[in-house]
mmCIF file of the N, C-alpha and C atoms, coordinates in Angstrom:
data_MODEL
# 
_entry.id   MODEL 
# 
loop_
_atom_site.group_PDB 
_atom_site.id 
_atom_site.type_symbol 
_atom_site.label_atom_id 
_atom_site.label_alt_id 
_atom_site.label_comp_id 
_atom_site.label_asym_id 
_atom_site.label_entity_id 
_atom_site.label_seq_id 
_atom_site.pdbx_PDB_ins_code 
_atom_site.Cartn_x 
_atom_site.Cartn_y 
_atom_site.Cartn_z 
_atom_site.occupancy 
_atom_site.B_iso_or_equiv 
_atom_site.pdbx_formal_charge 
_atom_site.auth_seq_id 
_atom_site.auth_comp_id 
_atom_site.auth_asym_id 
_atom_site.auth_atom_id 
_atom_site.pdbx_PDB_model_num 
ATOM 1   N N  . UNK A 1 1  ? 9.649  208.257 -95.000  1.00 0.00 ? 1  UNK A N  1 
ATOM 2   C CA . UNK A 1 1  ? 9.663  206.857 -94.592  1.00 0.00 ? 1  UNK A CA 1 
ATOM 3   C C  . UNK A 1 1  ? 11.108 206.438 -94.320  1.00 0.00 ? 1  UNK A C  1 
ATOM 4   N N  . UNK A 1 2  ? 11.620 205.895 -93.293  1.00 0.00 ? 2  UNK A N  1 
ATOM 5   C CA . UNK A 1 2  ? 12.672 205.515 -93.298  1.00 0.00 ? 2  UNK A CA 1 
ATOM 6   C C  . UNK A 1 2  ? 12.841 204.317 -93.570  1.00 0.00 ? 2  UNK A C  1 
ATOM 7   N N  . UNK A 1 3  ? 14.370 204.327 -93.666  1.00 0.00 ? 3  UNK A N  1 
ATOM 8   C CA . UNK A 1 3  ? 14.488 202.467 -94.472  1.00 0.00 ? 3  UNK A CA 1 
ATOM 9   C C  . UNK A 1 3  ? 14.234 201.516 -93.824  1.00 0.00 ? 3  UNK A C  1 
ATOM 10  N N  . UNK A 1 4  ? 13.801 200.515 -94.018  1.00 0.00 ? 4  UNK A N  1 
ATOM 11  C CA . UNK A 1 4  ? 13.110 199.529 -93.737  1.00 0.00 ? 4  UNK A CA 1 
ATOM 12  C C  . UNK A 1 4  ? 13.765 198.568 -92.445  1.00 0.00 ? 4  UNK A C  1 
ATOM 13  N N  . UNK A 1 5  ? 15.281 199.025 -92.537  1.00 0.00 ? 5  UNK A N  1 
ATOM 14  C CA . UNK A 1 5  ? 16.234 197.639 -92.073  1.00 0.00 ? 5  UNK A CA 1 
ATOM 15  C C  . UNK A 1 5  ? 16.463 198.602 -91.011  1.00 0.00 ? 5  UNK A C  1 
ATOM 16  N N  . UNK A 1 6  ? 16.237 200.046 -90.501  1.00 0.00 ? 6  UNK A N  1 
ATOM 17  C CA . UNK A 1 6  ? 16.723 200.736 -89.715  1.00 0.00 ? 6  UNK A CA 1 
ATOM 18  C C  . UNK A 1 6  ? 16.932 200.297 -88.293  1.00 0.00 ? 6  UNK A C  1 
ATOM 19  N N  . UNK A 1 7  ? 15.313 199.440 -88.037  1.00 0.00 ? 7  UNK A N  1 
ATOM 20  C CA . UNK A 1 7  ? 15.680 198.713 -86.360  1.00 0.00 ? 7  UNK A CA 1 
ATOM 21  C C  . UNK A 1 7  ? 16.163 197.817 -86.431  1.00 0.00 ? 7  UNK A C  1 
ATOM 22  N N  . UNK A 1 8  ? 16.116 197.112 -87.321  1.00 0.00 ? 8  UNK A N  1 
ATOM 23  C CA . UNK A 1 8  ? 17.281 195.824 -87.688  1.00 0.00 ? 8  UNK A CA 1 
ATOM 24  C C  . UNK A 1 8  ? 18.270 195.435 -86.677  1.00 0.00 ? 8  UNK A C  1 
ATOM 25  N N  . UNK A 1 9  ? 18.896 196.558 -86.873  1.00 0.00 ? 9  UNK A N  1 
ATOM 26  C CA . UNK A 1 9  ? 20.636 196.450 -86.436  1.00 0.00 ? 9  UNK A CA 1 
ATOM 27  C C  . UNK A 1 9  ? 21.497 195.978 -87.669  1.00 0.00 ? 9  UNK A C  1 
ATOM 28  N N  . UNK A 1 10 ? 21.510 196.001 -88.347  1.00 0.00 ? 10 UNK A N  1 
ATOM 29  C CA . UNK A 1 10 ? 21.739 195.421 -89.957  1.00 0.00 ? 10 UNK A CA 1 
ATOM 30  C C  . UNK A 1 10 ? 23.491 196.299 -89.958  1.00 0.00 ? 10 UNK A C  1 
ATOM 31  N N  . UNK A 1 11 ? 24.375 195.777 -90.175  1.00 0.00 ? 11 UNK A N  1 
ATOM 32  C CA . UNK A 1 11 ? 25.782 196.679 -90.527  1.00 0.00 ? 11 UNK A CA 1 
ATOM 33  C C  . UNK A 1 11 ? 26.033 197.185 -92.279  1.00 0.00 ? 11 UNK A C  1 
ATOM 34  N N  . UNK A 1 12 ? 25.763 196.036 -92.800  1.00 0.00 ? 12 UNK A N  1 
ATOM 35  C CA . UNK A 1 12 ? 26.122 196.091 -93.879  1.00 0.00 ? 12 UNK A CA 1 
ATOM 36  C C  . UNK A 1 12 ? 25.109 195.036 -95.006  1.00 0.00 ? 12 UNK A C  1 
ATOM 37  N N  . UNK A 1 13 ? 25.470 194.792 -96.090  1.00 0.00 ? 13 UNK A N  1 
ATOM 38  C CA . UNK A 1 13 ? 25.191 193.997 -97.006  1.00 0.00 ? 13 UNK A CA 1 
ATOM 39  C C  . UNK A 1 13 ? 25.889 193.309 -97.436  1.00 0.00 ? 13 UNK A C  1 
ATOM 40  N N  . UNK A 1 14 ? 26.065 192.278 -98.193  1.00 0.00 ? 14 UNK A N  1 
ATOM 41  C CA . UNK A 1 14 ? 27.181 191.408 -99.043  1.00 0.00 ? 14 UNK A CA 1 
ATOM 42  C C  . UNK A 1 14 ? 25.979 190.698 -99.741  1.00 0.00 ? 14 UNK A C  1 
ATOM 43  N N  . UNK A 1 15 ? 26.862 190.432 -100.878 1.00 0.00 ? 15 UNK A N  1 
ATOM 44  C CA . UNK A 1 15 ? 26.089 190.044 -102.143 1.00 0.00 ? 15 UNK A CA 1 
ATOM 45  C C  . UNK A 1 15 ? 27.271 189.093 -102.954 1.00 0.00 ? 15 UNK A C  1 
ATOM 46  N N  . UNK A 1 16 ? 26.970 188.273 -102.742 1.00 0.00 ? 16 UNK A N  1 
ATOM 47  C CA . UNK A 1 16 ? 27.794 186.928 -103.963 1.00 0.00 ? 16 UNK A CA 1 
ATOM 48  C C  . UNK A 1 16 ? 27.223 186.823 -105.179 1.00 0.00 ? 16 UNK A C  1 
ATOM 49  N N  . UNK A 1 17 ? 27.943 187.763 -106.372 1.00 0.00 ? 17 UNK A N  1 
ATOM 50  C CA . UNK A 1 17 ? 27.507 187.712 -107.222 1.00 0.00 ? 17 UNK A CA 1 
ATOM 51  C C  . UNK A 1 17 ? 28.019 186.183 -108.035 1.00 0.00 ? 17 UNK A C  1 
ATOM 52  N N  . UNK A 1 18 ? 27.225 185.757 -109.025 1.00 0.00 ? 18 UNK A N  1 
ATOM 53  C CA . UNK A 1 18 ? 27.122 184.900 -109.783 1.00 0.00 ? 18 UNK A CA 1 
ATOM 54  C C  . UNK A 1 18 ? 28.165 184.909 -111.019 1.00 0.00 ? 18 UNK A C  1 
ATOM 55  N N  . UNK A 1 19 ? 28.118 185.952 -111.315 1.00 0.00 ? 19 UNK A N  1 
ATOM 56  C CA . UNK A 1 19 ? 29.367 185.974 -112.335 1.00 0.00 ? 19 UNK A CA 1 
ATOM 57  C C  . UNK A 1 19 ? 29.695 187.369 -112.692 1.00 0.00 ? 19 UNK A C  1 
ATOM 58  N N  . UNK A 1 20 ? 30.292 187.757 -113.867 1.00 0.00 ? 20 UNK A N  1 
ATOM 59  C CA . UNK A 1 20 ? 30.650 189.613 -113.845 1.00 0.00 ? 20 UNK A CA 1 
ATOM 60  C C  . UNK A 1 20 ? 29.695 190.337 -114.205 1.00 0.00 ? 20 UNK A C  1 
ATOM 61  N N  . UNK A 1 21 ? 28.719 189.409 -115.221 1.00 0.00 ? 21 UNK A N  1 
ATOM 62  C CA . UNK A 1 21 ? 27.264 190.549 -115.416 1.00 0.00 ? 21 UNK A CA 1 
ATOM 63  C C  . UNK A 1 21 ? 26.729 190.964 -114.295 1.00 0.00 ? 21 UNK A C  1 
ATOM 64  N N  . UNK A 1 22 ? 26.955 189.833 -113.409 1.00 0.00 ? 22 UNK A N  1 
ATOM 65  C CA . UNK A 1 22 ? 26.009 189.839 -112.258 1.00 0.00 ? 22 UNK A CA 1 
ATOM 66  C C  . UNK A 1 22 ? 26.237 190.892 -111.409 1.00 0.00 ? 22 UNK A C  1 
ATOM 67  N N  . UNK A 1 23 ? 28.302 191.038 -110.995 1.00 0.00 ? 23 UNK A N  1 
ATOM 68  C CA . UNK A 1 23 ? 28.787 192.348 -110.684 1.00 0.00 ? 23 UNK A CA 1 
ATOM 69  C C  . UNK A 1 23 ? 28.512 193.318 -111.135 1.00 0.00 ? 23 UNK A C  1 
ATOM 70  N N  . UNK A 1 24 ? 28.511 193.512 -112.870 1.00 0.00 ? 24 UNK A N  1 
ATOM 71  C CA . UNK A 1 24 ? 28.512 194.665 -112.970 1.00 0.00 ? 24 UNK A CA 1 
ATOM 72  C C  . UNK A 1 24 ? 27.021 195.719 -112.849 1.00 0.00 ? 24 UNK A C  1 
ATOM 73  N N  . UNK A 1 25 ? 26.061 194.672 -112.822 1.00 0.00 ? 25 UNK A N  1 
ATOM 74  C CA . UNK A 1 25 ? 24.472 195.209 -112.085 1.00 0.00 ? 25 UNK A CA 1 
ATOM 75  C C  . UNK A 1 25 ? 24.618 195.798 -111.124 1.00 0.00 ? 25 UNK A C  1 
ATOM 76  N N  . UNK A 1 26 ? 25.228 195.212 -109.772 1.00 0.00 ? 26 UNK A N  1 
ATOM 77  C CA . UNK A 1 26 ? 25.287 195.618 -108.905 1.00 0.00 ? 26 UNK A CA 1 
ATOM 78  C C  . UNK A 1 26 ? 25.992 196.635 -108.592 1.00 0.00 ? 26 UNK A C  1 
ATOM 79  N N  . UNK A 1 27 ? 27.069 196.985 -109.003 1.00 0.00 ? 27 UNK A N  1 
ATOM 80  C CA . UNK A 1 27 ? 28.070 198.332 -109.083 1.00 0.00 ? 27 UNK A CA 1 
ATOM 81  C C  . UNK A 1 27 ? 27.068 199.304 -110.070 1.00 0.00 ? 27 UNK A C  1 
ATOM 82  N N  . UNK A 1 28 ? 26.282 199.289 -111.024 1.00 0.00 ? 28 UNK A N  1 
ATOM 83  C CA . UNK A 1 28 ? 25.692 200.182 -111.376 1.00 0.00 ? 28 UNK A CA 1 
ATOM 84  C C  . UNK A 1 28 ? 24.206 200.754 -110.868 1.00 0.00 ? 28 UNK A C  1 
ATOM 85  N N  . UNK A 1 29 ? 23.551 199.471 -110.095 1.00 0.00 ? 29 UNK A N  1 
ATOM 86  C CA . UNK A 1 29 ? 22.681 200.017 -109.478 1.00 0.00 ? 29 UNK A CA 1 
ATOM 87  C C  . UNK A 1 29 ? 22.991 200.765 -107.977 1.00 0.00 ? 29 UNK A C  1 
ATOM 88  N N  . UNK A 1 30 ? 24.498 200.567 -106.961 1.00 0.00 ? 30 UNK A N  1 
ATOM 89  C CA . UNK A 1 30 ? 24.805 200.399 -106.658 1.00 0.00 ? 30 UNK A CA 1 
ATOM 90  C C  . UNK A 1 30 ? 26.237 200.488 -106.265 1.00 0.00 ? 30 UNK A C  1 
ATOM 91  N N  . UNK A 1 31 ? 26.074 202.092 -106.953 1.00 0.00 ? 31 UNK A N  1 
ATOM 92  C CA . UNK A 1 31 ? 27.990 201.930 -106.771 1.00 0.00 ? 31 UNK A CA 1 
ATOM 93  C C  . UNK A 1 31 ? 28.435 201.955 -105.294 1.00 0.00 ? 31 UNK A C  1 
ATOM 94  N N  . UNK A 1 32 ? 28.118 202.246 -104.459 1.00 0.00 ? 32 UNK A N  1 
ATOM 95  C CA . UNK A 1 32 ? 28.909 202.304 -102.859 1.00 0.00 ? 32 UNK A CA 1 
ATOM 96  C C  . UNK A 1 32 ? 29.437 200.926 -102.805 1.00 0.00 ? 32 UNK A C  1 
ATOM 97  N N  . UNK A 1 33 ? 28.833 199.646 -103.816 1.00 0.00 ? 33 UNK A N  1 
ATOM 98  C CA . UNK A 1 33 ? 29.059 198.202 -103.516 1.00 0.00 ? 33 UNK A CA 1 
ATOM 99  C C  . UNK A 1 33 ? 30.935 198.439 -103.722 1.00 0.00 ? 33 UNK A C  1 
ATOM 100 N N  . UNK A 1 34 ? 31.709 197.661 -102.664 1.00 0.00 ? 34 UNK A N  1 
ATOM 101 C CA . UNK A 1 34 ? 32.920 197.084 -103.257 1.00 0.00 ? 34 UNK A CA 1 
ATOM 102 C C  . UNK A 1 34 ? 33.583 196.061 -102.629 1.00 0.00 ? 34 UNK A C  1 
ATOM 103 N N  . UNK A 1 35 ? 34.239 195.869 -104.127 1.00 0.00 ? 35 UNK A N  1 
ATOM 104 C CA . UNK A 1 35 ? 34.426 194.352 -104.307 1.00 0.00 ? 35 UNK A CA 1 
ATOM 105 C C  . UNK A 1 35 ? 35.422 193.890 -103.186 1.00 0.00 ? 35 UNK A C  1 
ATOM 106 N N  . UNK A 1 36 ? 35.315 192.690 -102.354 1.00 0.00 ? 36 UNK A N  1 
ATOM 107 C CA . UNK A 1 36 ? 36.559 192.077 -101.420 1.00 0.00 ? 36 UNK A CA 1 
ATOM 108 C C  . UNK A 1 36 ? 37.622 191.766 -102.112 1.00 0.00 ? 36 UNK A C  1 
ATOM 109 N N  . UNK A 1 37 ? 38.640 192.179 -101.595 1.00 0.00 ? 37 UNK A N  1 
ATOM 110 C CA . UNK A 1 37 ? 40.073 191.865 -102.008 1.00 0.00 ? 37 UNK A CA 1 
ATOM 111 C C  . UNK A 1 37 ? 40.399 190.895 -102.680 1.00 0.00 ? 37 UNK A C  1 
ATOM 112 N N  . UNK A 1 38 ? 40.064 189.735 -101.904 1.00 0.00 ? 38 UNK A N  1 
ATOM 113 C CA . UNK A 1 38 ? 39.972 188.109 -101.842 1.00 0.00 ? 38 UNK A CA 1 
ATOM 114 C C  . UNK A 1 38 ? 39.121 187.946 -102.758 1.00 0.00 ? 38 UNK A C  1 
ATOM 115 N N  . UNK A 1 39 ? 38.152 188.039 -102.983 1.00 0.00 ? 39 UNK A N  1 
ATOM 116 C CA . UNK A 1 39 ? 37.258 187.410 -104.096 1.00 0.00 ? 39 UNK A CA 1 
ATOM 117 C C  . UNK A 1 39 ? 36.304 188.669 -104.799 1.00 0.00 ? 39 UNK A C  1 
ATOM 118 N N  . UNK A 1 40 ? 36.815 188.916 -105.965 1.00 0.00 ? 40 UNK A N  1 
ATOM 119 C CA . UNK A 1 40 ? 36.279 190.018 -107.234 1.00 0.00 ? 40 UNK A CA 1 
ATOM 120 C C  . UNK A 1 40 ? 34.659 189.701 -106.840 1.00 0.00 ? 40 UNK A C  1 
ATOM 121 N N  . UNK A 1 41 ? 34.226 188.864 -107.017 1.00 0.00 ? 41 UNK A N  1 
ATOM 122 C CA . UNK A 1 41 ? 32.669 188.488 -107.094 1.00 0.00 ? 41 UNK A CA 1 
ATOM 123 C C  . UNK A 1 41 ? 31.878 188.884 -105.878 1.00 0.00 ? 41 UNK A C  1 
ATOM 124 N N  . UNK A 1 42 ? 32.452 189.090 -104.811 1.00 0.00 ? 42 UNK A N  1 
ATOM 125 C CA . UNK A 1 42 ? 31.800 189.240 -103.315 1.00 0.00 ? 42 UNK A CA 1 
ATOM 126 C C  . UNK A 1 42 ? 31.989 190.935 -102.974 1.00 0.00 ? 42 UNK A C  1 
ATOM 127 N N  . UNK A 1 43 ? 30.677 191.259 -103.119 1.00 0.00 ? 43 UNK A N  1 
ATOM 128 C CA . UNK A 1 43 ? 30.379 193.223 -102.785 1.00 0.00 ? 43 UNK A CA 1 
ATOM 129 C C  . UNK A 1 43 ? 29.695 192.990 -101.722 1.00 0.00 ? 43 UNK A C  1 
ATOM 130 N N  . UNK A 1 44 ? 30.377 194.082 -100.906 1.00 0.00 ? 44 UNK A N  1 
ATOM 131 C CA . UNK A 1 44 ? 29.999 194.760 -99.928  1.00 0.00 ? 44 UNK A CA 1 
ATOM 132 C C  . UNK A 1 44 ? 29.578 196.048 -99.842  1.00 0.00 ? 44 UNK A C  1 
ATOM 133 N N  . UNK A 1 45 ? 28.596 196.814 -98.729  1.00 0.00 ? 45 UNK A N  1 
ATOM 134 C CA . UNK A 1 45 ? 27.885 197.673 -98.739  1.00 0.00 ? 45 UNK A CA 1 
ATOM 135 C C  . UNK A 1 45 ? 27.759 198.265 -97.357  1.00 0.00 ? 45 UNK A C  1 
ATOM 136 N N  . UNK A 1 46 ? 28.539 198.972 -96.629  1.00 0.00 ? 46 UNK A N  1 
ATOM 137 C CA . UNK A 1 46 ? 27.727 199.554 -95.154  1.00 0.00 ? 46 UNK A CA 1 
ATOM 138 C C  . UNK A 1 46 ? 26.169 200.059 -95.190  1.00 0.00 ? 46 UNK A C  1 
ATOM 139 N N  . UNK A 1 47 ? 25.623 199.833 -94.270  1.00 0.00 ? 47 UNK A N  1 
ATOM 140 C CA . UNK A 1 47 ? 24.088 200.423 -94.282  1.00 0.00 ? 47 UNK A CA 1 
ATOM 141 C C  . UNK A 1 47 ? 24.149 202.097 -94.646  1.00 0.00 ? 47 UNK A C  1 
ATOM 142 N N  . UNK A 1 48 ? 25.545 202.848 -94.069  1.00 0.00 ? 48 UNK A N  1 
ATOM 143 C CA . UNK A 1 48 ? 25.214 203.683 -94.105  1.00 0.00 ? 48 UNK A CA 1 
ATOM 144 C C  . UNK A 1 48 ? 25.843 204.508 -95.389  1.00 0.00 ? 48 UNK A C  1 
ATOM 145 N N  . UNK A 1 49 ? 26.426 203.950 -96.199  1.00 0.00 ? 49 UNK A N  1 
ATOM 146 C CA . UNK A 1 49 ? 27.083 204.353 -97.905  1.00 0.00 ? 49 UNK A CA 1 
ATOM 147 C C  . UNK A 1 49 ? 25.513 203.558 -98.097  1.00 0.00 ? 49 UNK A C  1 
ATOM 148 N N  . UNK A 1 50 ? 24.715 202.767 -97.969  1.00 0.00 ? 50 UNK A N  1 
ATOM 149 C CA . UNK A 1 50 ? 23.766 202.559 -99.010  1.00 0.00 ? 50 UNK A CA 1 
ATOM 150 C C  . UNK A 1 50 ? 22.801 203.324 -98.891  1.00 0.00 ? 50 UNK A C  1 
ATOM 151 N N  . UNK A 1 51 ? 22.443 203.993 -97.606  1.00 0.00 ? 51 UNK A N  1 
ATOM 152 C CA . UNK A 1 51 ? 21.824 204.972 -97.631  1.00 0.00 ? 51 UNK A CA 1 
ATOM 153 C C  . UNK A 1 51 ? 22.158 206.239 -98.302  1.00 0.00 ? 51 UNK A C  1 
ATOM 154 N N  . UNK A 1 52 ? 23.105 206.349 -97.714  1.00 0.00 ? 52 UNK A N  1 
ATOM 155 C CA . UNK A 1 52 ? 24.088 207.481 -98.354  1.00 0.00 ? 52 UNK A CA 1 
ATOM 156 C C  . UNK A 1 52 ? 23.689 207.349 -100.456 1.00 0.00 ? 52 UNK A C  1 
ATOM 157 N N  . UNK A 1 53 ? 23.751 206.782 -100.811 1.00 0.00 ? 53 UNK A N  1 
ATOM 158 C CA . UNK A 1 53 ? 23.663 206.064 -101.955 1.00 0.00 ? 53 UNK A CA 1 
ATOM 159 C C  . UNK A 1 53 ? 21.959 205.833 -102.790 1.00 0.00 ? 53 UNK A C  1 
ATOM 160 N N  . UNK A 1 54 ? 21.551 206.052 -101.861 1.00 0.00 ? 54 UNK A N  1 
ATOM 161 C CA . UNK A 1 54 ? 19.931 205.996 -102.094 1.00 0.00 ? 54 UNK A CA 1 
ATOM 162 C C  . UNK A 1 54 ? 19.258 207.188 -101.419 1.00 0.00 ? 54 UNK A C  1 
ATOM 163 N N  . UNK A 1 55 ? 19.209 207.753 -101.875 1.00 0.00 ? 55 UNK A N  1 
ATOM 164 C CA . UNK A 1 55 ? 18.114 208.822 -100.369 1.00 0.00 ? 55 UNK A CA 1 
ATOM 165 C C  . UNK A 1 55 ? 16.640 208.889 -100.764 1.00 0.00 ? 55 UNK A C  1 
ATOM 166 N N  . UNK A 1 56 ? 16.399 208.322 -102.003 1.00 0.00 ? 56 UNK A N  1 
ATOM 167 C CA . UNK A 1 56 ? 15.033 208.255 -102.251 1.00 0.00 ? 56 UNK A CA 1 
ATOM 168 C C  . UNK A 1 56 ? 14.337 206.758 -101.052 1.00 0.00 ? 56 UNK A C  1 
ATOM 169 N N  . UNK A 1 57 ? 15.225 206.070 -100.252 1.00 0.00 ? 57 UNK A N  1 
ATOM 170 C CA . UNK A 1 57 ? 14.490 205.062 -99.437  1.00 0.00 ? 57 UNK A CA 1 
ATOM 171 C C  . UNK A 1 57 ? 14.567 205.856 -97.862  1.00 0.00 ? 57 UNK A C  1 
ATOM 172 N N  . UNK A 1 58 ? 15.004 207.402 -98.264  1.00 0.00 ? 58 UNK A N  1 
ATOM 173 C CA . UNK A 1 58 ? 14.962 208.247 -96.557  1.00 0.00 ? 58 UNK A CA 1 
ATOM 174 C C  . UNK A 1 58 ? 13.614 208.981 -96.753  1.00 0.00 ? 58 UNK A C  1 
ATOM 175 N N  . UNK A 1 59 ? 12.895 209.347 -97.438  1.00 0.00 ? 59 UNK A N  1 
ATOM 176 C CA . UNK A 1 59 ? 11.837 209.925 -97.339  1.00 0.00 ? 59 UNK A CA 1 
ATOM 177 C C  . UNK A 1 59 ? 10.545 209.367 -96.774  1.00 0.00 ? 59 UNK A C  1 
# 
């Protein structure tokens, strides 16, 4: 099955986390996430490190 967002056109992800628990969920479910320079709380993700990062959503 391929991932879901594939015809999308989708680049990336970003995620405004809520506070550091909230980060640190996301870096562990999620490590390809990283953090913007500018603001610790705001992760980013290319489509293709999250794939890269998941391959159980390529089957």
């Amino acid at each position: 099955m391929a991932l879901a967002t594939s015809g999308l056109g989708l680049r990336g992800v970003l995620v405004n986390c809520e506070d550091a628990k909230a980060r640190a969920f996301y870096l562990h479910v999620i490590p390809a996430f990283v953090p913007l320079p500018s603001h610790d709380l705001t992760l980013v993700v290319s489509m293709k490190s999250l794939r890269a990062s998941l391959p159980a959503l390529e089957e």
